[in-house]
ZAMARGU-4260 file (C-alpha; in steps of 0.2 Angstrom, whole numbers, plus 5000, padded with zeros to 4 digits):
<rodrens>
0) 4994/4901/4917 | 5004/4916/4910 | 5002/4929/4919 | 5011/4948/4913 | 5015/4960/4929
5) 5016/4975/4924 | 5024/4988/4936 | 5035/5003/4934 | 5052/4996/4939 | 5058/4981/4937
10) 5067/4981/4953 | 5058/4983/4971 | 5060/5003/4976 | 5042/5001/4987 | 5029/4990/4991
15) 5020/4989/4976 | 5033/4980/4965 | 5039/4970/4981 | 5020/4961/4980 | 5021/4960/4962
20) 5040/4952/4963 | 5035/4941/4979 | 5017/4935/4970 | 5030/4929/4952 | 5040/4919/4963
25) 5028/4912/4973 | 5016/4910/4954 | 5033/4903/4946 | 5035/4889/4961 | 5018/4884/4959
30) 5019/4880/4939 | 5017/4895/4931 | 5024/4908/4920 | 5024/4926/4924 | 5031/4936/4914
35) 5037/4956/4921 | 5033/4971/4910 | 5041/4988/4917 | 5048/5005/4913 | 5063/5007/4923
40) 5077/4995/4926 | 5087/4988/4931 | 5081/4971/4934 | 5081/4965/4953 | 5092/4950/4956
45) 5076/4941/4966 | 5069/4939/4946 | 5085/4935/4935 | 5089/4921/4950 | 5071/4914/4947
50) 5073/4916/4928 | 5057/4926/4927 | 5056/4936/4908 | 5057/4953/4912 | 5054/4966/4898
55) 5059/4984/4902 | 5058/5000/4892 | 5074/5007/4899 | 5067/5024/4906 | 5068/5034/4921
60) 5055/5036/4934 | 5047/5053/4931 | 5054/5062/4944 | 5073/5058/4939 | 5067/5063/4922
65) 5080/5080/4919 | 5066/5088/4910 | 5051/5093/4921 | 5042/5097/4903 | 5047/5079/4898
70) 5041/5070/4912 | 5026/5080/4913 | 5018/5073/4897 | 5025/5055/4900 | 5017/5054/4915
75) 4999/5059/4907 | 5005/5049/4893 | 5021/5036/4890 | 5019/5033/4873 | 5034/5022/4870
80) 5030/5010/4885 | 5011/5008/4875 | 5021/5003/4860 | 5032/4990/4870 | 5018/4983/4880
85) 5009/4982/4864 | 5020/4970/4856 | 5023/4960/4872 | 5004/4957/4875 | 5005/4954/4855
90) 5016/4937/4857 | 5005/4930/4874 | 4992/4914/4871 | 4976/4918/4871 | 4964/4907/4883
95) 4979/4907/4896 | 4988/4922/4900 | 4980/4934/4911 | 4985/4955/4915 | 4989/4959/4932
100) 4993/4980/4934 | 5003/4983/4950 | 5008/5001/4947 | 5009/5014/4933 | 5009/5031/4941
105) 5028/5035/4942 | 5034/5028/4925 | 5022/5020/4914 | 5007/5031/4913 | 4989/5025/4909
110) 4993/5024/4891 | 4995/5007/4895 | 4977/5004/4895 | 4978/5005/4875 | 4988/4989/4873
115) 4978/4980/4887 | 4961/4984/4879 | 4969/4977/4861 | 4976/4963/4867 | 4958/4958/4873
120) 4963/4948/4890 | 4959/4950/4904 | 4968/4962/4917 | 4966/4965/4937 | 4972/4980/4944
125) 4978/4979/4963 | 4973/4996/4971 | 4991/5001/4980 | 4985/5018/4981 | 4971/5027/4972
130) 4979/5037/4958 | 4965/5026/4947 | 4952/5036/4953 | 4959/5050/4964 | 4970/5064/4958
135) 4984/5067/4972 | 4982/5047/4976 | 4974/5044/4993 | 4957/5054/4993 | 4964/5064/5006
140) 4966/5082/5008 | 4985/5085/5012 | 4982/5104/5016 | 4969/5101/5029 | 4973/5084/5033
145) 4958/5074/5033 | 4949/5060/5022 | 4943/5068/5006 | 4924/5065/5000 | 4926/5078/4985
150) 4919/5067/4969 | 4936/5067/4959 | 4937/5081/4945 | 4920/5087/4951 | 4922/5109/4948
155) 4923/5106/4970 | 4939/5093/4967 | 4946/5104/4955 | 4943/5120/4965 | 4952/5114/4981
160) 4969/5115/4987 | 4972/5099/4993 | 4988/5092/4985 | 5005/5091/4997 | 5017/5098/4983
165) 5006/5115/4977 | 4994/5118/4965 | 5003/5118/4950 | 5004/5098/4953 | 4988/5099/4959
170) 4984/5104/4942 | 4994/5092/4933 | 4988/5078/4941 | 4969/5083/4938 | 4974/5083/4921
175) 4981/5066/4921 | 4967/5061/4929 | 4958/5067/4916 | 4964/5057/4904 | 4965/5043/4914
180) 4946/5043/4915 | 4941/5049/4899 | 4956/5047/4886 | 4964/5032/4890 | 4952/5025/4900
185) 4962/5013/4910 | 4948/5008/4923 | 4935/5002/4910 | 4951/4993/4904 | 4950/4982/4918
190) 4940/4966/4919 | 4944/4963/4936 | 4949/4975/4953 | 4958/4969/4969 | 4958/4977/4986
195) 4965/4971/5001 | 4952/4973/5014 | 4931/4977/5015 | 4938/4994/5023 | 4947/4999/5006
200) 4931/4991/4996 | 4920/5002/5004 | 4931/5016/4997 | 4933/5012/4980 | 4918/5006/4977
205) 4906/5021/4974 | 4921/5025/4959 | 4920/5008/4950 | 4916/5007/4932 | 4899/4997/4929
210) 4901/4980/4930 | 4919/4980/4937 | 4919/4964/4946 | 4932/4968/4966 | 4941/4953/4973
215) 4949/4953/4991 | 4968/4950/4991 | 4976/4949/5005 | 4996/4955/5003 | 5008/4942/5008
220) 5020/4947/5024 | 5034/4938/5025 | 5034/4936/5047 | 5044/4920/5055 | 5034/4910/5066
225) 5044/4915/5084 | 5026/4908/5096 | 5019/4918/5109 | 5029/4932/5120 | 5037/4927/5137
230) 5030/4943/5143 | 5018/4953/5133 | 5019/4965/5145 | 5037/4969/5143 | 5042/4984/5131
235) 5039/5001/5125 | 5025/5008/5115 | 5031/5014/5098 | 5029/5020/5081 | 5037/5015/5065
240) 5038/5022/5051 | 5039/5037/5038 | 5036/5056/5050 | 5024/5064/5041 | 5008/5073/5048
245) 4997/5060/5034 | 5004/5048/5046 | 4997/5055/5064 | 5014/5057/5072 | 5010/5074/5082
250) 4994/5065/5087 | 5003/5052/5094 | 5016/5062/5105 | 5004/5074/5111 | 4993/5056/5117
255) 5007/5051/5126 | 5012/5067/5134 | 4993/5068/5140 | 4994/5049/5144 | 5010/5052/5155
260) 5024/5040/5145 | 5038/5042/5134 | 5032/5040/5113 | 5044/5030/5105 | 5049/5035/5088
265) 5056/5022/5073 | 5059/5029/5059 | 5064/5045/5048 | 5056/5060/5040 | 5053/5079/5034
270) 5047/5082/5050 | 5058/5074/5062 | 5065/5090/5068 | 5050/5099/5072 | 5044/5083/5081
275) 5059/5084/5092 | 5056/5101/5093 | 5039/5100/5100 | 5041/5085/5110 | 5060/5086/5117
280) 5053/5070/5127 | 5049/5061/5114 | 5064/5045/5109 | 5068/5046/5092 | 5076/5029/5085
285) 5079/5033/5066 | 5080/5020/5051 | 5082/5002/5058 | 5084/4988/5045 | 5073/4973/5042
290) 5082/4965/5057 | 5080/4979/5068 | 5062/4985/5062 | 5058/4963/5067 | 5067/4966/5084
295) 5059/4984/5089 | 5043/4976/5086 | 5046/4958/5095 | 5051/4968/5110 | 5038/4980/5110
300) 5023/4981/5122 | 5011/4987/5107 | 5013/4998/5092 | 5003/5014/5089 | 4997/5016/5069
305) 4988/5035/5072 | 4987/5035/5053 | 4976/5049/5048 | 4974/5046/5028 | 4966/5028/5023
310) 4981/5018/5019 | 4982/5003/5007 | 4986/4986/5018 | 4999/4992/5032 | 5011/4977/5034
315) 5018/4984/5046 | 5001/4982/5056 | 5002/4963/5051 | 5021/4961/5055 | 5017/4966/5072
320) 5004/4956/5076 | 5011/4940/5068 | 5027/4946/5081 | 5013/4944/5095 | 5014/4961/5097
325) 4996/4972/5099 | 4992/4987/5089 | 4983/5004/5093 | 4978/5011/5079 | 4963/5023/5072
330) 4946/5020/5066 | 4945/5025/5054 | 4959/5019/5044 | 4963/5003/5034 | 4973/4995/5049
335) 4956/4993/5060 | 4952/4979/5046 | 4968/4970/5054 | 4962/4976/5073 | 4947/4967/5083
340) 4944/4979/5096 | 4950/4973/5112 | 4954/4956/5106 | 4973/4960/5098 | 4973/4979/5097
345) 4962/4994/5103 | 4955/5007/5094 | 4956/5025/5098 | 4943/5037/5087 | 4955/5047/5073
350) 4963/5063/5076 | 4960/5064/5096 | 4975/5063/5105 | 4964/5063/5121 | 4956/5048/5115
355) 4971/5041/5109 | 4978/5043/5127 | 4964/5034/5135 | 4969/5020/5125 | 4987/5021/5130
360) 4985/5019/5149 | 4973/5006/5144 | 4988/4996/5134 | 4998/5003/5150 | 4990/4991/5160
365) 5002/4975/5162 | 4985/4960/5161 | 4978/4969/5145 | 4997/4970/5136 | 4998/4953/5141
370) 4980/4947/5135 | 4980/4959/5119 | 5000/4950/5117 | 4991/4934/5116 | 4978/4938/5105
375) 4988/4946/5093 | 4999/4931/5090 | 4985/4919/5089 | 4974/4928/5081 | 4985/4930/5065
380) 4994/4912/5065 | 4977/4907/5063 | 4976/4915/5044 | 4992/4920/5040 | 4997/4932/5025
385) 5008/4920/5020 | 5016/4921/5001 | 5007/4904/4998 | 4990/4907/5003 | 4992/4925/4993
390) 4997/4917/4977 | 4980/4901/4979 | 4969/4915/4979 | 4979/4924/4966 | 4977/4907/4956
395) 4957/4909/4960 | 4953/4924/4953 | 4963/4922/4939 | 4956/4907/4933 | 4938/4916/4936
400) 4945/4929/4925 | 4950/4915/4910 | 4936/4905/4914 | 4923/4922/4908 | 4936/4927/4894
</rodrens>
């Protein structure tokens, strides 16, 4: 099969081009021929060592754009980037190539749903985010920081502050929502729609186009098989990850200073001062590389994921149990897919420290870390979200896809 990824950069500056770069690989080993499409260079080294084809429009993302007037219109729409993917789809075989859209939001625009419904193939979209149907990207309300049940550019949508710039980009995002919708129409573009997990289904589906067929794709992690932990009971608990408020970090701290233990913070952020401010107890670790990030999770008595927006897949949720490590996380967020209750993790109920802290001396408790240490490691070595097994079910629904026309 040929399959085009399209993404904005042709390098990985997130997670979104890392799974689109990881799947060509993994599709390229397997016999096929992907083929990248993207707005921004340069190419990443991973693709020219594989000899993948990658096309790029030789742009910038928006926000490096040095005209904010500029970049406004090319992100509602990229009308360059329609012309070159135009010609790309153009050249690709009919009967064997399929369209898989990874991202479009910081370069591309949805312009590019004029080239995909020309070229009549089929295309899949993989829901990273939710900038397809959501304005600010995450159907959450940054002001108030909570889940967002507004109907998208509803007058109520359009009438609430919710976006975590101002409402000047509120504004311009509704707009290029609008034509998202309704002028370029890039969800009726799509054939097919992936989402990681039944909880991200049960959000996107009410917003599907009619007869938008979902598919569940699991992201590929890459975790090295190190077996079980000596002593699961060993360890801190801590957080990694970006300090934002979207993230639950303040609920976290405040938990553990109810719960009586020292939070443990891995990571960077706009709010790491006031954090440390607040919570002088707290143990802030910084930005650790992929080496560290592996090790601060191996040793780890469990990780905390207070996460107070939905999420896409968290991999770092995955990483952790595949590390043996258990998770606490909220319930109502994406990562309680990846979390059985009391089998690898435990779930506290979202936004309540106090309940949050319940769940911490719980995890305190040296037989539960152990027993939750084992279940995390057995649990995900039983399925794991290994590139391979990714890229089969990538090879299924694509061939459903050619299969249909």
């Amino acid at each position: 099969m040929r399959i085009v990824l399209v993404v904005d950069t042709a390098f990985v500056n997130g997670g979104q081009a890392k799974v689109a770069f990881d799947s060509a690989l993994g599709l390229k080993a397997l016999g096929h021929e992907p083929v990248v499409f993207a707005a921004v260079g340069p190419v990443g080294e991973e693709l020219q060592d594989a000899g993948i084809p990658v096309h790029v429009v030789g742009q910038d993302l928006l926000l490096k754009d040095g005209s904010t007037l500029r970049a406004a219109w090319r992100g509602i729409h990229n009308a360059e980037a329609a012309k070159a993917l135009g010609a790309l789809l153009a050249g690709q075989p009919r009967g064997e190539t399929v369209i898989h859209v990874h991202g479009w939001a910081k370069a591309l625009s949805s312009s590019i749903a004029i080239p995909i419904r020309n070229s009549g193939l089929p295309a899949i979209h993989t829901m990273h985010e939710y900038f397809l149907l959501c304005p600010n990207g995450g159907f959450y309300n940054y002001i108030q920081h909570r889940h967002c049940a507004l109907k998208p550019l509803s007058m109520a949508c359009l009438t609430t502050p919710c976006d975590s710039r101002s409402n000047l980009h509120k504004a311009w995002r509704s707009v290029r929502t609008g034509f998202v919708k309704h002028v370029h129409r890039l969800p009726a573009a799509m054939t097919d729609m992936a989402y990681f997990h039944a909880y991200q289904r049960d959000v996107i589906a009410p917003h599907m186009p009619p007869g938008a067929r979902l598919h569940e794709i699991a992201n590929p992690i890459d975790a090295e098989d190190l077996g079980p932990k000596a002593d699961g009971a060993n360890g801190e608990i801590l957080y990694l990850g970006r300090l934002s408020t979207e993230k639950g970090i303040f609920i976290f701290a405040e938990a553990a200073r109810l719960a009586g233990i020292t939070p443990v913070f891995v990571g960077d952020g706009p709010l790491a001062g006031e954090l440390r401010s607040r919570y002088p107890e707290a143990r802030m670790v910084g930005w650790q590389d992929a080496a560290g990030v592996r090790q601060k999770l191996r040793e780890a008595r469990a990780l905390v994921f207070p996460s107070i927006w939905h999420e896409g897949q968290p991999l770092t949720v995955l990483e952790s149990l595949a590390l043996g490590t258990p998770v606490i996380t909220s319930d109502a967020c994406a990562a309680r897919d990846s979390v059985v209750d009391g089998e690898n993790g435990l779930w506290f109920r979202q936004s309540d420290p106090a309940d949050m802290a319940r769940a911490l001396r719980v995890m305190s408790d040296d037989g539960t870390a152990r027993r939750l240490s084992a279940g995390a490691y057995q649990r995900y070595w039983a399925a794991p979200c290994s590139l391979e097994r990714h890229c089969r079910r990538l090879e299924e629904v694509y061939s459903g896809m050619l299969a249909r026309g």
